[in-house]
N, C-alpha and C positions, 0 to 999 in steps of 0.2 A: 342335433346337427348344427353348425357352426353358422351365424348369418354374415356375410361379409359383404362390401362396399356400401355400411354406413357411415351417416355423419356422423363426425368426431366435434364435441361440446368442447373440446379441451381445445384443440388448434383450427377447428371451423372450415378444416376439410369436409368436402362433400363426398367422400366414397371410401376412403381410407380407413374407418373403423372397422372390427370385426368382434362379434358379439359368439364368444363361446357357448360350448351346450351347459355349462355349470352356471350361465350367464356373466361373468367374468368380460372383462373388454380389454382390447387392444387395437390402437392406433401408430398406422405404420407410418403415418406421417409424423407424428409428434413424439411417438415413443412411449407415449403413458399409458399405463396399464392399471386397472381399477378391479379390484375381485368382486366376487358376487355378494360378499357384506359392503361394498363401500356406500359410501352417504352421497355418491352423487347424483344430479338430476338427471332423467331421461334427454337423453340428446336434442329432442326435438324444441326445447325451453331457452335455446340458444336462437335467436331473431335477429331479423336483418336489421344493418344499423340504420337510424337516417341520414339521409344527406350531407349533411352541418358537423357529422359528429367525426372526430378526427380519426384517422386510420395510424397501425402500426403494427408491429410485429412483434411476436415472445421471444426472447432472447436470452443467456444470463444477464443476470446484473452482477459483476463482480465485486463490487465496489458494496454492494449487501451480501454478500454472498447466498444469492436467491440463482437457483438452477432455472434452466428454460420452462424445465418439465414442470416447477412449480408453477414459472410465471403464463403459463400457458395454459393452466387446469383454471383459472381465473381471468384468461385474457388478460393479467396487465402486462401491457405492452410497450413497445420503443416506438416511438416515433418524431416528427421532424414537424414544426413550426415555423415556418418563416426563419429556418435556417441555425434553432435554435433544438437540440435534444430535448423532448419530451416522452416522461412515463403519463401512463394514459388507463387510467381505471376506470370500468364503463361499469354503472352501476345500473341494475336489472330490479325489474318485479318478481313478482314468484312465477308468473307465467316467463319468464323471461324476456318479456320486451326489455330494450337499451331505456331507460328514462334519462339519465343524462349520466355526463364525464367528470371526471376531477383528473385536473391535465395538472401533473405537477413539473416544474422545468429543472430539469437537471443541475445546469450550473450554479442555482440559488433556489432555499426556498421560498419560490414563488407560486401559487396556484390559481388556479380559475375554472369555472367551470362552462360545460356547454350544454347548452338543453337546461331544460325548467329542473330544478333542483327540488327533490321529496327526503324528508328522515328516512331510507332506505338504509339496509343492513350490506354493507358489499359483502359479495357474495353469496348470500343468504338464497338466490333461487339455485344455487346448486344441492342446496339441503333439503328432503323431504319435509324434515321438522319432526318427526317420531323418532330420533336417534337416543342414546342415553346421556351422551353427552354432549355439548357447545359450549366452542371457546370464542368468548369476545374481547377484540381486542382494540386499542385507540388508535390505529391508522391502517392503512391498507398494508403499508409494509413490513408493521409485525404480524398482519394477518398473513401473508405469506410466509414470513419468519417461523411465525408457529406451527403454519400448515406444513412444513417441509419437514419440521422435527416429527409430529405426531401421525406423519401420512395415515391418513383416512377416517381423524374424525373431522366432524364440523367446526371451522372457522371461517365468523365473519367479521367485518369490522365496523365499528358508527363510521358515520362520514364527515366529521367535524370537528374534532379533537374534542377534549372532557368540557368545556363550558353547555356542549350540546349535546352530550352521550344523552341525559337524561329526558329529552324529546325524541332521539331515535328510538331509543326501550319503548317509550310507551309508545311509539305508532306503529311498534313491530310485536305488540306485549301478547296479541293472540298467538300467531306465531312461536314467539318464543316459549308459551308454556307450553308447547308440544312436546319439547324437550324432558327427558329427566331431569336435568342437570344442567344448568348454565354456570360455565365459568369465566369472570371476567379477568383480564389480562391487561389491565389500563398500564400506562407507565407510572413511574416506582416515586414521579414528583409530588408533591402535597397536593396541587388539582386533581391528579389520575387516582390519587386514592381516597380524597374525599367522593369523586365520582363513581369511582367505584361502587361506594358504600351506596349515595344516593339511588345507583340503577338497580343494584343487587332488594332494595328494599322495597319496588316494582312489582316484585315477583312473587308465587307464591309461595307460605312457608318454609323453609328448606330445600328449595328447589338452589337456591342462588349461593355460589363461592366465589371467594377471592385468593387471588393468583398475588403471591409474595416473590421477588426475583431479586437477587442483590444487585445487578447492574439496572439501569435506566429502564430498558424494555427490551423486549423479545430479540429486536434486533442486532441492537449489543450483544446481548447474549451470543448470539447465531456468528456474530461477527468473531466475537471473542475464544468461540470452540467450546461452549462452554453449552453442549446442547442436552450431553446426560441432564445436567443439572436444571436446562430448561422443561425436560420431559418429564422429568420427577414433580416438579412444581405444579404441572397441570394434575397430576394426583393427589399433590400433597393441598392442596387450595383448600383454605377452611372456610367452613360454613359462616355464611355471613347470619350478623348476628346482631341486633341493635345495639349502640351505646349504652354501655348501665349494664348490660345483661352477662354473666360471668357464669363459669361452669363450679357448683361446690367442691369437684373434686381440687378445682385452683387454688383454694382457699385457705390450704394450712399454713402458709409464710403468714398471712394476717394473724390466725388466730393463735397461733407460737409466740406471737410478741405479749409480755407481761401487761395485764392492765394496772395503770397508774394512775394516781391522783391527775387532775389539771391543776394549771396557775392556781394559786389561791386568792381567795377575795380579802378583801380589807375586815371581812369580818368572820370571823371561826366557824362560829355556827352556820352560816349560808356557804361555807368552803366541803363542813360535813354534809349537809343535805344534799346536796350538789356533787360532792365529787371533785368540784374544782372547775373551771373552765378549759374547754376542749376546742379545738376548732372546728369551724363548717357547723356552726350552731347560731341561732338567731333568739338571743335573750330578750325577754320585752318585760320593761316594768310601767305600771299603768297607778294612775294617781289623778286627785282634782286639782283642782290649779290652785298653786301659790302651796306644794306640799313638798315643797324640798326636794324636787325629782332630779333637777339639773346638779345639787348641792352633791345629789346623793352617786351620780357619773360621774362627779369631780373624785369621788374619793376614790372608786375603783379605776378611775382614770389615772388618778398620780399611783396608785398600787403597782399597776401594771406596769407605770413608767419608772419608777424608783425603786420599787422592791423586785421587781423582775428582770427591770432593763428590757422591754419590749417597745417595740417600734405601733405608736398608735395614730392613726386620725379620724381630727374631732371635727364634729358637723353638725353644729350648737345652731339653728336656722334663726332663731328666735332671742341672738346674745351676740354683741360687740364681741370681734376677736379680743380687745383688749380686758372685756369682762372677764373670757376664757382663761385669758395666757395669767392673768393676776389672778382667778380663783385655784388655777394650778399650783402656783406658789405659795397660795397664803395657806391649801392643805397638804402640801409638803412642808414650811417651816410653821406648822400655827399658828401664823400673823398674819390679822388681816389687811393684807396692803391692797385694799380695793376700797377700807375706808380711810375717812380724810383723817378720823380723831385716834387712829389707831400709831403707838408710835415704835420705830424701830433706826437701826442705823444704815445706810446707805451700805454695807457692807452684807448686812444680813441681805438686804434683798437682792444684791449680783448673787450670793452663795445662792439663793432661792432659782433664781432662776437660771445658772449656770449648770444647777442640778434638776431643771426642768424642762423647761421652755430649749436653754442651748446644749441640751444632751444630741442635739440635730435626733431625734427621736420621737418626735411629735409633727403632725401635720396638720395644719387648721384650714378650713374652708374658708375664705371670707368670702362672704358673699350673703351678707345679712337678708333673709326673708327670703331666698329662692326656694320653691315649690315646684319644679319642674321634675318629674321620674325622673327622664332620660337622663337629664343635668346630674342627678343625684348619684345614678347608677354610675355614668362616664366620672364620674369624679371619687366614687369608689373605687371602682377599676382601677385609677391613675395609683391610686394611694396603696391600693394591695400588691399590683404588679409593679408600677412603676417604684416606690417608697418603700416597698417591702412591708406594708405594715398589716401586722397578724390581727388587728381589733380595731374596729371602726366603734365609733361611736355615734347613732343618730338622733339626737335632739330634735323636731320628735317626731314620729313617724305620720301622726297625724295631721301635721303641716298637711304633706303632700295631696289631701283630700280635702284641702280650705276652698273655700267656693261655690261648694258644691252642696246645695241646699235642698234635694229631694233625698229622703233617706234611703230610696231603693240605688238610687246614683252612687250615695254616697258609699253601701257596702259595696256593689260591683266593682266600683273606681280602688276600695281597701284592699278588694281579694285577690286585683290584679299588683297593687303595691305588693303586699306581703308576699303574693307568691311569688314575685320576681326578685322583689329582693332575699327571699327564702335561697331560692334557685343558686344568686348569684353568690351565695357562701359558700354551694357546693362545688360550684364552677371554679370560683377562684381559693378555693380551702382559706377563709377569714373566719372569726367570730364576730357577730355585727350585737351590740346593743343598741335598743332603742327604747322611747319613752313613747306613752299611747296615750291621749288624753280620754276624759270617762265620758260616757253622756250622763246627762242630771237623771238623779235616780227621780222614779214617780213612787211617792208617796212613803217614801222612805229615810233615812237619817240622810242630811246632806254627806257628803263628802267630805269638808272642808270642815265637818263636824266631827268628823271622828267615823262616818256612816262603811259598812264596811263592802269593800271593793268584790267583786263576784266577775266572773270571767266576761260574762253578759253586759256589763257596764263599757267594755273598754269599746273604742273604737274600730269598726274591722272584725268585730270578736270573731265571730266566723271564720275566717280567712286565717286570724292568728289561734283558735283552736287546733287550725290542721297544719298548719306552718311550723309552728314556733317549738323550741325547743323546751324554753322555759316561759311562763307567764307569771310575774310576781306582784301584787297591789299593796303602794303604800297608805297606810293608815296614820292619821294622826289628826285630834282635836285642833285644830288651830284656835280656836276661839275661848279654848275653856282660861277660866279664871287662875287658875293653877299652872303655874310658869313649869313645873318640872312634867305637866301632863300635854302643855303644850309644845315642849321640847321632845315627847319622845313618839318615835314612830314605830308602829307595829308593821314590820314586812310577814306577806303571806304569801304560800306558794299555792300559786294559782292554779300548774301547769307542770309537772316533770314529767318529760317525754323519756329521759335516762333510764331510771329505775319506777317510777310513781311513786317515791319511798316517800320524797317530800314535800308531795300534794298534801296543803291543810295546816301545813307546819307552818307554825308561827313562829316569830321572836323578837324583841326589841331592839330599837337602836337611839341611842340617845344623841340631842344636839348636844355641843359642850359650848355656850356662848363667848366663855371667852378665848377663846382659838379661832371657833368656828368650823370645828370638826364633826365628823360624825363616826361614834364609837359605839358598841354594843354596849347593853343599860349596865350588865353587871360589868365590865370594866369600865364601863363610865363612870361609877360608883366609887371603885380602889381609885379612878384620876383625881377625881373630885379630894377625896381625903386626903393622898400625897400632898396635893396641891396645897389643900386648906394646912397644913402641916410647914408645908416649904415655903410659903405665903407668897408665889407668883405660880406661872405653868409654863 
């Protein structure tokens, strides 16, 4: 049997509704009509306003094209300000008391509110909360926007556009996981969909989607006619999904592309072990002091820039820019124009550095002895995005942890280095090399002796065991009596994350004193004899 002269929740008539035997409603005052599936609240959840709060009426809005009947299932209303038109959103608990307004004025967006203001859901007490689905959206009037396209599921809105969506989720977050399904409907700007993402990851596992729209937001849409297209979207909305996390079926365009050698190094043998250089990779070679480590980024430094034509910058922390820009040059033309007794023509050294230093392809830090992360990282940033440049160089990484005199400080302070700057090669796709200083071996061959380098030695090791892509330890006698044992260094592979093919492998590289180069031992060999043949180099 039919119940008639209830209140109506939608137009806040007091007799006008009538309650079918299917349970189904109808309102003779406002028109709206709700079946016995709809999601909305029991009539009685609709409360009297207080005093203070503004009054007004449902009406179209043409100018959104939002019908009466929408704006009257929600109460937003028209109303008058001191002679000024006001829409007037009365925002509710779940019990339905009014908690306060957001009065927006018509001729400008301008707002304010009345009454004590809570992260409230508009309209969310018209929702049980056990429905399968809920559309959330960034303002009240795509929230009616949407509601009018999809009559009869749940749509509410935050109350504070996207800098705040992420405190409304969570003061609403019991609530909201009543839901099956929550889908967000933010606008299509870079805030509304990074906020998106941020509320959608609130919630729990696979509960949470996101809503993709070609125009701005819902209400364009609606304005535009374009509401098939909005209605499809609230189905098509995909699962939200953290950053990094991809489906393997996405996966064939990647794995279709041929794999290729990388850049090559300045020396053969560590081009074969390796593969070559690749980007989003963080090479680290660790050595005791005074063992040729900066000598040894010079060569792969002018490699990259001469033989490749790649765009690099150098961040030598512990070397005069001018030490840099002249070791660049003197291992591209093997002259050493950094010493005073070395002699060449004023000609050779523009060609040197015209074909170096002014390729505009090199970018140099000055800023002798800075140890600051952030400084480091802001200043790589500049040089990958801003400079374009695909390989950084850091001279040495162990700077960054000088000062720091307790050793448990000292690895926490390394693991936070490495792994940020681990991170920020994949953030900005760079290749970063760096240098690691060792700590003194106990009770074993110095370093500086020839003593041999073990992952354990390097500073950070920890941090760069899990980090790094590659870890390589130079070897070499500085002190032995034998000029040709003193000139040659044994590189070892510490660390290959690639294949592990080249964990263990060793091989030589010799200095060539009178250049000042560094070439592998067996063509240092043929140099030497040319040379000795040609009787200059």
């Amino acid at each position: 049997m039919a119940i008639s002269h209830q209140p109506c929740a939608d137009c806040g008539s007091s007799d006008a509704l009538m309650i079918n035997d299917d349970g189904s409603t109808y309102c003779f005052s406002c028109g709206t009509h709700h079946s016995c599936n709809d999601v909305s609240a029991a009539p009685e959840k609709q409360k009297e306003m207080p005093k203070d709060f503004l009054k007004g009426v449902s009406k179209d809005i043409e100018s959104r094209c939002l019908s009466k009947s929408t704006c009257s299932r929600y109460k937003y209303n028209i109303g008058k300000d001191k002679d000024r038109e006001i829409q007037i959103a009365t925002y509710r608990d779940l019990d339905g008391n009014p908690i306060f307004q957001k009065i927006r004025y018509s001729d400008e967006k301008e707002f304010r509110i009345v009454g004590k203001f809570k992260p409230l859901l508009y309209g969310m007490h018209l929702f049980r909360g056990n429905d399968k689905k809920l559309i959330i959206t960034e303002g009240e009037i795509d929230c009616l926007s949407v509601s009018q396209v999809v009559n009869g599921y749940p749509v509410v809105s935050i109350p504070n556009g996207a800098n705040s969506a992420k405190l409304a989720i969570k003061h609403n977050l019991k609530w909201l996981e009543r839901f099956e399904e929550v889908v967000f409907c933010f606008d299509m700007d870079e805030a509304g969909k990074e906020a998106a993402k941020e509320c959608a990851a609130l919630l729990s596992v696979g509960k949470a989607k996101i809503m993709s729209l070609p125009l701005k937001d819902a209400n364009e849409m609606l304005k535009a006619g374009r509401t098939d297209e909005l209605y499809k979207a609230v189905w098509n909305a995909l699962e939200y999904r953290p950053d990094g996390i991809v489906s393997g079926a996405e996966l064939w365009n990647e794995i279709e592309k041929p794999i290729d050698y990388g850049l090559s190094y300045p020396f053969e043998t560590l081009t074969q072990l390796t593969y070559g250089i690749r980007p989003a990779e963080m090479i680290v070679f660790g050595a005791g002091t005074g063992m040729g480590k900066t000598e040894f980024f010079k060569e792969i430094e002018t490699h990259l820039l001469v033989e490749h034509k790649q765009r690099i910058g150098i961040i030598h922390l512990e070397e005069q820019t001018r030490e840099t820009i002249l070791g660049l040059m003197s291992k591209h033309s093997s002259i050493k124009f950094h010493l005073p007794t070395s002699e060449y023509t004023q000609e050779q050294k523009r060609k040197a550095f015209d074909e170096t230093i002014g390729t505009d392809r090199v970018f140099i830090y000055d800023s002798f002895g800075t140890t600051d992360l952030e400084t480091i990282k802001n200043t790589i940033r500049y040089m990958v995005k801003g400079k374009d440049c695909k390989f950084i160089f850091l001279d040495h990484i162990t700077a960054l942890g000088d000062g720091l005199e307790d050793g448990n400080n000292v690895n926490q302070y390394m693991r936070k280095v490495v792994s940020e700057l681990a991170n920020l090669t994949r953030e900005l796709n760079f290749t970063l090399f760096t240098i690691s200083h060792l700590r003194k071996p106990d009770n074993k061959k110095p370093h500086e002796e020839g003593g041999r380098v073990h992952l354990d030695d390097l500073y950070g090791a920890a941090a760069l065991k899990q980090w790094s892509s590659y870890v390589f330890g130079l070897e070499r006698n500085q002190q032995a009596k034998d000029v040709n044992v003193r000139h040659t260094t044994t590189l070892r592979c510490l660390k290959d994350r690639y294949t592990g093919v080249a964990a263990g492998q060793t091989f030589k590289i010799k200095y060539i004193e009178a250049t000042g180069r560094l070439v592998e031992a067996e063509a240092a060999e043929t140099f030497e004899e040319l040379s000795d043949e040609d009787g200059d180099f």
